[in-house]
ROKOL-556621 format. One record per residue (C-alpha): residue number from 1; x negated, y, z. Coordinates in pm, 1 decimal, padded with zeros to 6 digits, always signed. Example, Ala and Ser with C-alpha at 12.3 -4.5 7.8 and 13.67 -1.06 7.14 Angstrom:
% residues 2
+-----+----------+----------+----------+
:  nr :        x :        y :        z :
+-----+----------+----------+----------+
:   1 : -01230.0 : -00450.0 : +00780.0 :
:   2 : -01367.0 : -00106.0 : +00714.0 :
+-----+----------+----------+----------+
% end
This chain:
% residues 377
+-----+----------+----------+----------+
:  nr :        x :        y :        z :
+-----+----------+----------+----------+
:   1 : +18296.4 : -03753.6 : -00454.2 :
:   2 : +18624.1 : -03554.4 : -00536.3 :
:   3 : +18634.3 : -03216.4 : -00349.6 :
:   4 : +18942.5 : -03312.2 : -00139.8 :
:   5 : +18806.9 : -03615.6 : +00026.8 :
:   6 : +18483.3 : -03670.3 : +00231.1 :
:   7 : +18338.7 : -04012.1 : +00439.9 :
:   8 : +18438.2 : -04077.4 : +00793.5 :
:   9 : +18396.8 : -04338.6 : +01007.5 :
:  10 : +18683.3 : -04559.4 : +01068.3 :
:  11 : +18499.3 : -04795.9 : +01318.2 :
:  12 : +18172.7 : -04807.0 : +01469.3 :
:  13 : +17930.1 : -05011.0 : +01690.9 :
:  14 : +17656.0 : -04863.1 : +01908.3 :
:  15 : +17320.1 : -05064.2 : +01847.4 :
:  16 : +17127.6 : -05166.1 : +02131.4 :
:  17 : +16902.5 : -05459.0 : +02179.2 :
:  18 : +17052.9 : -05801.8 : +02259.2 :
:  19 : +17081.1 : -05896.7 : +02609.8 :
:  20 : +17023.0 : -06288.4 : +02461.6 :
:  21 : +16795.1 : -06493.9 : +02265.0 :
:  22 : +16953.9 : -06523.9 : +01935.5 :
:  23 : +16795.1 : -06648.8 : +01650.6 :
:  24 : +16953.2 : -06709.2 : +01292.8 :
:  25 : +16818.1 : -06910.1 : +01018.7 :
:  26 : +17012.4 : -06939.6 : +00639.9 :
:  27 : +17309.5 : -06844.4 : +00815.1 :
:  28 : +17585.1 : -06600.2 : +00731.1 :
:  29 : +17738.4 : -06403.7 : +01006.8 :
:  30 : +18149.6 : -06273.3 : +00939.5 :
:  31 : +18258.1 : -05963.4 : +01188.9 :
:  32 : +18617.2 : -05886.0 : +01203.4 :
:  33 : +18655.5 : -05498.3 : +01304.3 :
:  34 : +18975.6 : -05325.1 : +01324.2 :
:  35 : +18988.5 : -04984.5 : +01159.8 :
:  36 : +19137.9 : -04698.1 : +01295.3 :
:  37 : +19211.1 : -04491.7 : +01002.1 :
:  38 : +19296.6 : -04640.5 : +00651.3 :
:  39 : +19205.7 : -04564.6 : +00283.6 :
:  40 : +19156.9 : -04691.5 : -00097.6 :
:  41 : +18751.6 : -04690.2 : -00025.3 :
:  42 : +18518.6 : -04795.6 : +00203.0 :
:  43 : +18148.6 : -04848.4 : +00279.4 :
:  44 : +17941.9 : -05028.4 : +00564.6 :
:  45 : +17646.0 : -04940.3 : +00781.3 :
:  46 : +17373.3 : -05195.6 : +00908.1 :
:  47 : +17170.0 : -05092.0 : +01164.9 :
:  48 : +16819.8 : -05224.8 : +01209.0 :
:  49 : +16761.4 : -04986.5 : +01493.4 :
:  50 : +16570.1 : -05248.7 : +01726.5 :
:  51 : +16412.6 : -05500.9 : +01486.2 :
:  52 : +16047.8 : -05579.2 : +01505.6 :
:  53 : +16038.0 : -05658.5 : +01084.4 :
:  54 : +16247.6 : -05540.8 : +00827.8 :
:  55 : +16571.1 : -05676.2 : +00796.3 :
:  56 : +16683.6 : -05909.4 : +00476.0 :
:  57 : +17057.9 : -05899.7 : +00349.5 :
:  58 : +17081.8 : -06188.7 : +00052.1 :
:  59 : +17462.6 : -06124.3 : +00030.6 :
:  60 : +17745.6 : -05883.3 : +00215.6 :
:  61 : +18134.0 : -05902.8 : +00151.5 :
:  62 : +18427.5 : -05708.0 : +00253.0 :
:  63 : +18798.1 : -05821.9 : +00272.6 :
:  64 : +19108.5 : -05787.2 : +00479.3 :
:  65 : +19083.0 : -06034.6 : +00754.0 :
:  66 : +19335.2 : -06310.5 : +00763.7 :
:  67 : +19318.5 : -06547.0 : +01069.6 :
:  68 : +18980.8 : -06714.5 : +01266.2 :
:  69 : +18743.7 : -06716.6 : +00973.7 :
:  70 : +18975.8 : -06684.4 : +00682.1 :
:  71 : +19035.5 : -06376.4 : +00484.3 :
:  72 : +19345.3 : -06241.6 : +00290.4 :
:  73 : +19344.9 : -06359.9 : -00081.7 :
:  74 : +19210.8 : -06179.4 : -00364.9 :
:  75 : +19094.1 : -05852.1 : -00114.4 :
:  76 : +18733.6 : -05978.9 : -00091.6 :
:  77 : +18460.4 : -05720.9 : -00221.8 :
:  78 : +18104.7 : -05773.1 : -00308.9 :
:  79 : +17900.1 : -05490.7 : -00086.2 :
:  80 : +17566.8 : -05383.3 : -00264.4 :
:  81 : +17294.4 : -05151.8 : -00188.8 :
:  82 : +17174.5 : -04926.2 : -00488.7 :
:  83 : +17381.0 : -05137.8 : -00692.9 :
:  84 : +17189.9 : -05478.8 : -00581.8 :
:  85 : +17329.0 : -05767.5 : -00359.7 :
:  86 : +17060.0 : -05778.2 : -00160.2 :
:  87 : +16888.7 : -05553.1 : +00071.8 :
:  88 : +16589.4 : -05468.4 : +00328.3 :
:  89 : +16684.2 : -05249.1 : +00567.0 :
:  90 : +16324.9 : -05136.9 : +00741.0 :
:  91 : +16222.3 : -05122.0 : +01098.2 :
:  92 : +16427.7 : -04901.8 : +01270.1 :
:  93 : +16639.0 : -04784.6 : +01016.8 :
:  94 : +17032.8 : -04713.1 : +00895.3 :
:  95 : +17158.4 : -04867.9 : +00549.2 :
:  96 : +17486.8 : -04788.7 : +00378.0 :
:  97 : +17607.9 : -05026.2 : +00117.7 :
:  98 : +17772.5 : -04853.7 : -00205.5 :
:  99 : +18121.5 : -04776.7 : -00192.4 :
: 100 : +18419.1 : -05041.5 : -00289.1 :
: 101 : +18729.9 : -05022.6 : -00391.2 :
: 102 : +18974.4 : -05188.4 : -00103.8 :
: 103 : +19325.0 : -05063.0 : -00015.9 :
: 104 : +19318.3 : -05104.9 : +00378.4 :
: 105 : +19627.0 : -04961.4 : +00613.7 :
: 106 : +19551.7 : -04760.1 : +00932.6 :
: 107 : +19457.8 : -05028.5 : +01209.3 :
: 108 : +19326.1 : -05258.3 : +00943.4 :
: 109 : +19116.2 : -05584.9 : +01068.5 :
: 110 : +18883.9 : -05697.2 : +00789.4 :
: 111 : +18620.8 : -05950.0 : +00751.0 :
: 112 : +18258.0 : -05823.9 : +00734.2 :
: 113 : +18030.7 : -06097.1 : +00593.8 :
: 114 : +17635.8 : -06136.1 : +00567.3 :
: 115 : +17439.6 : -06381.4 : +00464.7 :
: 116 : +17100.0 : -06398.4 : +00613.2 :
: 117 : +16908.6 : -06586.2 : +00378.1 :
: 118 : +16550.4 : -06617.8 : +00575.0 :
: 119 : +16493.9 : -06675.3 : +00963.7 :
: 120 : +16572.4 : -06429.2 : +01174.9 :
: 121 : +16395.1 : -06565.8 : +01543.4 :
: 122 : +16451.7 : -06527.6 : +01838.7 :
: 123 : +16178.7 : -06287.1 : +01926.2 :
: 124 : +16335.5 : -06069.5 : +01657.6 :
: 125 : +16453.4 : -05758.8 : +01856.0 :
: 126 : +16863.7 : -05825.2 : +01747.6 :
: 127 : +17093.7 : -05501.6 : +01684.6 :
: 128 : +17363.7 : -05634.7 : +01853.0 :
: 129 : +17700.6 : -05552.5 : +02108.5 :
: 130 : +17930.8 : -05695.5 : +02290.7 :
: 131 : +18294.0 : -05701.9 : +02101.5 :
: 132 : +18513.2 : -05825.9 : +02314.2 :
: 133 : +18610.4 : -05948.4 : +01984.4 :
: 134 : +18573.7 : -06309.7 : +01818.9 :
: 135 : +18336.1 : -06324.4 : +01554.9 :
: 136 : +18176.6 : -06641.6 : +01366.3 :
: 137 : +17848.5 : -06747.8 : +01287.9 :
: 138 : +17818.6 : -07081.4 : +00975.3 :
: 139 : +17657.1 : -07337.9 : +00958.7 :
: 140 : +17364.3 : -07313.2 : +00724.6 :
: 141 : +17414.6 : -07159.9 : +00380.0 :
: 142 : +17561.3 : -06827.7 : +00239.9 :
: 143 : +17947.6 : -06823.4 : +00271.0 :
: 144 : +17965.4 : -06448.1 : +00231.4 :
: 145 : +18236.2 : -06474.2 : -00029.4 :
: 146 : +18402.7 : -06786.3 : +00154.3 :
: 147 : +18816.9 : -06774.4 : +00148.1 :
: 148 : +18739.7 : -06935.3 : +00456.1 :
: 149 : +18384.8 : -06978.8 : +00631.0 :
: 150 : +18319.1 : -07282.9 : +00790.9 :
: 151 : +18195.5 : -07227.3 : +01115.2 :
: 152 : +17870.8 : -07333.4 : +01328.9 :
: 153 : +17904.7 : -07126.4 : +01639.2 :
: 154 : +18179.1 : -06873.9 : +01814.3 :
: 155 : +18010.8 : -06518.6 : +01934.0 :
: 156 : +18180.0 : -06211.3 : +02112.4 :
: 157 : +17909.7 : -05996.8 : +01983.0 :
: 158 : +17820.8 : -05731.0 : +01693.4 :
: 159 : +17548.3 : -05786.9 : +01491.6 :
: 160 : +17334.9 : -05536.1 : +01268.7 :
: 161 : +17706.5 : -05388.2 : +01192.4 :
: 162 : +17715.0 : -05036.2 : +01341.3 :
: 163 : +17966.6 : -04857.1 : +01104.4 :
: 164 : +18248.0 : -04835.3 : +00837.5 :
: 165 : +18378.9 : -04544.6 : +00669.7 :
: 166 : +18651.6 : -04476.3 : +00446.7 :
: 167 : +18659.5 : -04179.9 : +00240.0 :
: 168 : +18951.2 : -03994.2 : +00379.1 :
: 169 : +19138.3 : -03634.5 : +00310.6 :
: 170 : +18919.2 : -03350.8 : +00356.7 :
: 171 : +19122.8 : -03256.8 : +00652.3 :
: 172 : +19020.8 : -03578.3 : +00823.8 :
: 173 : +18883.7 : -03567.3 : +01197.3 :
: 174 : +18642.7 : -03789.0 : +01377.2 :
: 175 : +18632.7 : -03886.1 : +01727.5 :
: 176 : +18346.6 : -04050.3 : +01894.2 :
: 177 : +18389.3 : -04208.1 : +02202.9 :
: 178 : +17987.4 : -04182.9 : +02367.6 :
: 179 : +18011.1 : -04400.6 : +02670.5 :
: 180 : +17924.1 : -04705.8 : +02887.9 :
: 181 : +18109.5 : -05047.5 : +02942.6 :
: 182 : +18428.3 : -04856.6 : +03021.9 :
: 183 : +18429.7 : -04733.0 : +02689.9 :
: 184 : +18284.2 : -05078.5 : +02581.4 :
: 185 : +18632.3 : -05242.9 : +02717.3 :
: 186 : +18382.0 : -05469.7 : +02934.9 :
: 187 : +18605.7 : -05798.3 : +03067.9 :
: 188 : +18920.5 : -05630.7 : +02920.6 :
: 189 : +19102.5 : -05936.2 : +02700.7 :
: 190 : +18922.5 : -06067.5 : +02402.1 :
: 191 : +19094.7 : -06050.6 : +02094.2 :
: 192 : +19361.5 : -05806.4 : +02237.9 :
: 193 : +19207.2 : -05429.9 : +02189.0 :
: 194 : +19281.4 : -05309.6 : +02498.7 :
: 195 : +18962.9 : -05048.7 : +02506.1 :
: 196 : +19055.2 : -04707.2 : +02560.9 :
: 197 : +18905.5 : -04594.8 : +02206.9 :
: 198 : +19173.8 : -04832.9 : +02060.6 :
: 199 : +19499.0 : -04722.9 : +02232.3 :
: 200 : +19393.1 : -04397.7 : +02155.8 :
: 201 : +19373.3 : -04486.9 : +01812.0 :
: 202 : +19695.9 : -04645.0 : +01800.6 :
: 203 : +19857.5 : -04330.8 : +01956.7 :
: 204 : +19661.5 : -04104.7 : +01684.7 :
: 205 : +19834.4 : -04328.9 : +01395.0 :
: 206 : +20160.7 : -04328.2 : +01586.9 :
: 207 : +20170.1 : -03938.6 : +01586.6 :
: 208 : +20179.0 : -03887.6 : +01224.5 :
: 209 : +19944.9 : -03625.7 : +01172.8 :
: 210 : +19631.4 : -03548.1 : +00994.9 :
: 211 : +19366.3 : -03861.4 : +01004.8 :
: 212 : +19162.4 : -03924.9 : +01304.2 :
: 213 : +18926.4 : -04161.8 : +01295.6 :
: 214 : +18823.2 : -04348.0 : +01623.4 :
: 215 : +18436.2 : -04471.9 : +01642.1 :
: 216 : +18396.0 : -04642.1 : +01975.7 :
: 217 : +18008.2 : -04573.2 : +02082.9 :
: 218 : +18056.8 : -04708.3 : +02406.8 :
: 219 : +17717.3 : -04942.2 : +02526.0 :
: 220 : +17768.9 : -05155.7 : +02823.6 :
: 221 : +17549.1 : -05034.6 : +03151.3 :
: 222 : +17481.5 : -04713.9 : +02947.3 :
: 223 : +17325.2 : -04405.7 : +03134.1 :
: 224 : +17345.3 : -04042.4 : +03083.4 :
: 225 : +17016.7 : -03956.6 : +03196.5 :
: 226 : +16784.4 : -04280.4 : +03221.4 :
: 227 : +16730.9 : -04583.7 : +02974.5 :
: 228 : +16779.3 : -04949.5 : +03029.5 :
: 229 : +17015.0 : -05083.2 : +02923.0 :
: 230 : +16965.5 : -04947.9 : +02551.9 :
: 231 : +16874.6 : -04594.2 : +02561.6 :
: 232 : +16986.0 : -04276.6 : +02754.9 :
: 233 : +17318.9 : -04122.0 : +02644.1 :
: 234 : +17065.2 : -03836.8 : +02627.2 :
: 235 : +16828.2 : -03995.2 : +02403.2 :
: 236 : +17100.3 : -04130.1 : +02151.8 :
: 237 : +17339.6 : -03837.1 : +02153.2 :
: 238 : +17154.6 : -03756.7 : +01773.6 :
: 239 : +17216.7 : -04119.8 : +01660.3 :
: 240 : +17540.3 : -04195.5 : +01786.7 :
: 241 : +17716.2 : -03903.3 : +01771.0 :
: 242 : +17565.5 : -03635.4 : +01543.5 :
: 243 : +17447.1 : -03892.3 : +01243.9 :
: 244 : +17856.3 : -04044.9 : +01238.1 :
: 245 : +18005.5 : -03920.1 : +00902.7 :
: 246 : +18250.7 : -03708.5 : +00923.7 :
: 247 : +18217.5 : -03656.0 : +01335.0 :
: 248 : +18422.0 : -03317.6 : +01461.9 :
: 249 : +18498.7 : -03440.3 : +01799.6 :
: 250 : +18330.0 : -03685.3 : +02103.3 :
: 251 : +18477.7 : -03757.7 : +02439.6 :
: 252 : +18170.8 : -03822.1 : +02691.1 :
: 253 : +18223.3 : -04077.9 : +02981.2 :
: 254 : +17882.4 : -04116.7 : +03140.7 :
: 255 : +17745.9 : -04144.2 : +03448.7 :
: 256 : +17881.8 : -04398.0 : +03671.9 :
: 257 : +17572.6 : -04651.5 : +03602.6 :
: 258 : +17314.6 : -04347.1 : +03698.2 :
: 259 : +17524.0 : -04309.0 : +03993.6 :
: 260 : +17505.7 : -04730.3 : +04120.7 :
: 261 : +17120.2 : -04726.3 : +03993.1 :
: 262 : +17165.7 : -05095.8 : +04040.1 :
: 263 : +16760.2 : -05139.1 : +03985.6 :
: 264 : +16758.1 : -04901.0 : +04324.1 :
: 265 : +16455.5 : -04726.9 : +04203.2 :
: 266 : +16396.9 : -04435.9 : +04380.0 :
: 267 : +16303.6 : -04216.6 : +04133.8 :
: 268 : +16625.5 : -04306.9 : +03948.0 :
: 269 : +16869.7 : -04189.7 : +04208.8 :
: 270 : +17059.3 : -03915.1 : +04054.3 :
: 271 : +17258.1 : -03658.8 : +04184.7 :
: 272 : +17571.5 : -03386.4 : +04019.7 :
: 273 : +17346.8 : -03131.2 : +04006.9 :
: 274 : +17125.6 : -03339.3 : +03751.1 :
: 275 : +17434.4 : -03463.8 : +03614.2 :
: 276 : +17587.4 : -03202.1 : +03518.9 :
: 277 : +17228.0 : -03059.3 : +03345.2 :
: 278 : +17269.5 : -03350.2 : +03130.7 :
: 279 : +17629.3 : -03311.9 : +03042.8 :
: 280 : +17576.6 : -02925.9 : +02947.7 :
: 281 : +17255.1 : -03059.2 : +02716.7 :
: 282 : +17537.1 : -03241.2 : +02614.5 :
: 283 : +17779.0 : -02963.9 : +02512.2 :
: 284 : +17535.6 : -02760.2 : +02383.2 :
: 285 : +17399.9 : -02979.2 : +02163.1 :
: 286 : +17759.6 : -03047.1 : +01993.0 :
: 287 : +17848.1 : -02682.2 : +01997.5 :
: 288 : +17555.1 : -02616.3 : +01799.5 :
: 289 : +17654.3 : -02896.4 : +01519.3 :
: 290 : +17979.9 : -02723.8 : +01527.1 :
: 291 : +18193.6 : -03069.8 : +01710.3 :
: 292 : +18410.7 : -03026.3 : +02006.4 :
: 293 : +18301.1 : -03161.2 : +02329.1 :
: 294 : +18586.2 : -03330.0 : +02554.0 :
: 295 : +18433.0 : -03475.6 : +02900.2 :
: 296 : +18596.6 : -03733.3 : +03072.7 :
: 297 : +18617.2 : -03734.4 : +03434.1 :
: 298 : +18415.5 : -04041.5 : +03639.7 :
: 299 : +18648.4 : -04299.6 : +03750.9 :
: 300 : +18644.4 : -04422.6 : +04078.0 :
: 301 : +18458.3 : -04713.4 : +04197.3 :
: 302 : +18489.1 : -04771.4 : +04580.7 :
: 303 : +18536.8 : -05142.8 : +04582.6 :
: 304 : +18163.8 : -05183.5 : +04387.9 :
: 305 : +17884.7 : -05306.8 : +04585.9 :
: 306 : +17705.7 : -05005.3 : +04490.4 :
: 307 : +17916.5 : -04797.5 : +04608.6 :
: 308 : +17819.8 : -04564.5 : +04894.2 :
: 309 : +17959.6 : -04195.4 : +05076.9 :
: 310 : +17672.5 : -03988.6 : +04888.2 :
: 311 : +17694.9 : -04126.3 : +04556.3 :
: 312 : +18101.1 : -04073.6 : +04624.0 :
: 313 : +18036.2 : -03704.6 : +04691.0 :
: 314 : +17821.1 : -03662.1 : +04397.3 :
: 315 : +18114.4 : -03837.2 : +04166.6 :
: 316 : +18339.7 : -03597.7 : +04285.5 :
: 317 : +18127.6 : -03293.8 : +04239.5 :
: 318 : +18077.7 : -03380.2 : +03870.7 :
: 319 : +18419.4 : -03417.6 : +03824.8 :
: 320 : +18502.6 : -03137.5 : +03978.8 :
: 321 : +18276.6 : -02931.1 : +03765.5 :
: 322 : +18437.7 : -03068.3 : +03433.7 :
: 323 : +18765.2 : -02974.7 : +03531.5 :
: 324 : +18694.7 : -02673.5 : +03631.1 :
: 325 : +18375.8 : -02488.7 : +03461.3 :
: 326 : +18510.7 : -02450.7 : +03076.5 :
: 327 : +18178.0 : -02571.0 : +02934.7 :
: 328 : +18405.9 : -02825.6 : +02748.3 :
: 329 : +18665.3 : -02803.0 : +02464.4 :
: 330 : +18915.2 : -03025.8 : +02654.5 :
: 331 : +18868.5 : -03318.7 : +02976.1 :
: 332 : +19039.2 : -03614.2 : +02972.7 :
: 333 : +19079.1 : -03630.5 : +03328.0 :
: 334 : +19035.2 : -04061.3 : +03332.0 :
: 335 : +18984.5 : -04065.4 : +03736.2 :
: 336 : +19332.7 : -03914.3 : +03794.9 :
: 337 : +19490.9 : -04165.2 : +03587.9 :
: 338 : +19321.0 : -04444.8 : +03775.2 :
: 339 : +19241.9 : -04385.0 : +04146.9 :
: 340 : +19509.4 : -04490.8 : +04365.6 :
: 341 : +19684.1 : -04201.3 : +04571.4 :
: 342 : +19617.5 : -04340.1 : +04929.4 :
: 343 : +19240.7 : -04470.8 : +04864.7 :
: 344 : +19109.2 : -04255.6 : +04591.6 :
: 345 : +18790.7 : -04416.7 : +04583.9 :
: 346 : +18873.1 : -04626.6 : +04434.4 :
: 347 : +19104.3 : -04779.7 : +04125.2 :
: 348 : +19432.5 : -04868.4 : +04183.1 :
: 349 : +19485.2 : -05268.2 : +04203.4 :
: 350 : +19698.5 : -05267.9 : +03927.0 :
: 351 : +19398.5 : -05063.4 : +03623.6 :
: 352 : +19130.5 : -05254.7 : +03853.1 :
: 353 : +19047.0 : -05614.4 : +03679.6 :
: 354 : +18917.3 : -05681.5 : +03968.4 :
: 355 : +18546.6 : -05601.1 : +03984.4 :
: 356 : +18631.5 : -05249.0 : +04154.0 :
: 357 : +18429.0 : -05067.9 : +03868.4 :
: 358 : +18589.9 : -05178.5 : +03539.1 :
: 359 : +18908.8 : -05104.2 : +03452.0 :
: 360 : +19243.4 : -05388.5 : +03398.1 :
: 361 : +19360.1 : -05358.5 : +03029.2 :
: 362 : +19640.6 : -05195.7 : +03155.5 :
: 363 : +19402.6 : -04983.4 : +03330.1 :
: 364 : +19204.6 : -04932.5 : +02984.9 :
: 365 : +19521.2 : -04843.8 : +02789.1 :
: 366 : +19608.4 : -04592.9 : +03067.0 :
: 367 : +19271.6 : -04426.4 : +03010.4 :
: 368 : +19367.9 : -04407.5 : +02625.6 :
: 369 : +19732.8 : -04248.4 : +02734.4 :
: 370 : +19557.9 : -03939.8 : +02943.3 :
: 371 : +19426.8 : -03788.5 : +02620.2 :
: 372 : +19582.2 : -03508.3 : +02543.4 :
: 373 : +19679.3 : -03548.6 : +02158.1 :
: 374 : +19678.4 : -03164.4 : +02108.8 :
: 375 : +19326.8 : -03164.3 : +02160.6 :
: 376 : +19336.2 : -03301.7 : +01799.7 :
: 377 : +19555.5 : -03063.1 : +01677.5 :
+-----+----------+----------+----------+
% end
C-alpha cells in the first residue's frame, strides 16, 4: 500500500440477525450501496456475524450501478478472496475480498453481486438489515457478472454485506454513525437517502475539504445498554465502530429504545443515571483508540405510546448532561432541531412521519444539517 493512502470505509451495514425467514438456494443476491467518499480502489466486507455454518461465496462482482438490476458497461469487477473466486467465510466471522481496480466518484451507487451457489435455509441465522434501499434477489443460477440480472424477488434488506472501503489519501477521516432506527432512516422514503448519515455525507462532499467517509451503523430498535434487537450498542461498540478501517470519528444516538422498553420488563427499565454510565463507557472507550466521540442529543418522542412523564424526565436529563458535561469531542444537538417550540415533547409535525418517534425525511435531513462541519475540521 503506498505510504500516502490508507483503507477507509466508504459505506457500511451493521449486521444483526434477520427479523424474517429467508432462505436462498443457487441464487445470486445484487446490493446497490451508495458511497460516500470516492476513489480508483476498492474492497468489500461480508459479514457472517450470525450464521449457524460457514458461509459459501461461489462468485462476487463489483460495478457502478446503472438502473433496477442493470449495471454501467464495462465497470464490472471480479471480487476474489486470496486471489480465488470463491470463498467460506466461517461462523461468526469478517471477510475482505482483495482489492480492485474501479474509478468510483464521491456518492457513487454500485452494484454488489453474490452468487450463493449451495442452500442457504431458512434456519440459517441471516446477516442481514433493513436498507431502505431496493435490492434484488435472481432467479436460480449465478448472474454475478450479469449486465443485467434477471430478477426472482424485490428485498429492502442487506445481506452478508457489512462494508466497502476505498483506499483514500492518508489524510482521510471516518465517521461512524452508531445508532438505532433513527440512524437506520426507519420509514424514511425508499430509494431516496434521506437518513441522516447520508445528508451528512452529501454536505461533507459539498464542502470541499479533506475526505470523510460516512459508515452508517445504525440497527433498527438498537439499545445502548440491553440486547434484543441485535446486540447492545455496548456490546458492539468493538465491532462496529473500533474494527471500521480507517474510523477517527463516531456520532452516538442511543437510547430512546432503552427508554420505551417496549418488552416492559422490569428489570429493563432504565434510567439517565445508567444512561449516561453507558455513554461515558462509551467515550472512554474511543478516547482510548484515539477517535473522537460526538453524542447526539435524544429526540423527542411524546406522541409514542410508550411515552410517559418519567421516562420524559430521564430523556431530558441525558441530554442535558451531553450538552453540558464536556465528556464529548462535539454534540450534535438532534432534539433541538426537531422538537417543536410549544410541545417539546415531542417532534414537530412537519420532521414527524407520523409515528411520533421516527423522524419525516425532512425531519432526517434536518438531523444531518445540525452537524457542525467544523467538528471535521
Amino acid at each position: 500500500m503506498p505510504s500516502d493512502k490508507r483503507w477507509v470505509g466508504s459505506w457500511a451495514a451493521a449486521p444483526a440477525p434477520a427479523e424474517v425467514v429467508v432462505g436462498f438456494s443457487n441464487q445470486t443476491i445484487r446490493l446497490n450501496p451508495r458511497l460516500s467518499i470516492g476513489g480508483e480502489r476498492l474492497r468489500v466486507r461480508i459479514s457472517n456475524a450470525y450464521g449457524n455454518r460457514p458461509l459459501l461465496i461461489g462468485a462476487a462482482t463489483i460495478a457502478l450501478r446503472d438502473k433496477g438490476p442493470a449495471i454501467v458497461a464495462r465497470s464490472s469487477r471480479k471480487l476474489t478472496f486470496g486471489g480465488r473466486d470463491a470463498a467460506v467465510v466461517a461462523v461468526g466471522a469478517v471477510q475482505y475480498s482483495d482489492a480492485v481496480d474501479l474509478s468510483v466518484p464521491p456518492l457513487a451507487d454500485l452494484a454488489v453481486s453474490f452468487h450463493l451457489p449451495g442452500d442457504v435455509p431458512t434456519n440459517f441465522a441471516i446477516t442481514g438489515r433493513y436498507a431502505r434501499q431496493t435490492n434484488y434477489i435472481s432467479p436460480p443460477g449465478n448472474f454475478a457478472a450479469a449486465a443485467a440480472m434477471p430478477v426472482g424477488n424485490l428485498t429492502d434488506k442487506w445481506f452478508f454485506l457489512c462494508g466497502v472501503d476505498v483506499l483514500a489519501p492518508s489524510d482521510a477521516l471516518g465517521v461512524v454513525a452508531l445508532g438505532d432506527s433513527l440512524t437506520d432512516g426507519n420509514i424514511s422514503t425508499i430509494d431516496a437517502f434521506c437518513r441522516w448519515p447520508d445528508q451528512l455525507a452529501r454536505r461533507l462532499v459539498a464542502c470541499a475539504g479533506r475526505p470523510v467517509g460516512v459508515m452508517n451503523n445504525g440497527l433498527g430498535g438498537n439499545r445502548l445498554l440491553h440486547d434484543i434487537p441485535g446486540d447492545s450498542g455496548l456490546r458492539r461498540f468493538d465491532r462496529d465502530v473500533l474494527a471500521q478501517p480507517g474510523v477517527t470519528h463516531v456520532i452516538v444516538l442511543l437510547g430512546a429504545n432503552d427508554l420505551r422498553n417496549r418488552w416492559a420488563k422490569p428489570e429493563e427499565e432504565v434510567t439517565a443515571e445508567s444512561m449516561i454510565a453507558g455513554l461515558r463507557q462509551m467515550a472512554l472507550r474511543a478516547h482510548t483508540a484515539g477517535i473522537k466521540i460526538i453524542a447526539a442529543t435524544l429526540t423527542p418522542f411524546g406522541n409514542d405510546t410508550a411515552w410517559n412523564r418519567t421516562r420524559e424526565t430521564h430523556r431530558v436529563a441525558v441530554n442535558a448532561w451531553i450538552r453540558e458535561s464536556g465528556v464529548f469531542d462535539g454534540v450534535a444537538d438532534f432534539d433541538a432541531a426537531l422538537r417543536d417550540p410549544e410541545i417539546p415533547t415531542r417532534m414537530r409535525a412537519a420532521d414527524d412521519c407520523g409515528d411520533g418517534l421516527h423522524a419525516s425525511d425532512g425531519g432526517y435531513c434536518k438531523m444531518g444539517d445540525a452537524i457542525d462541519l467544523a467538528l471535521f475540521a
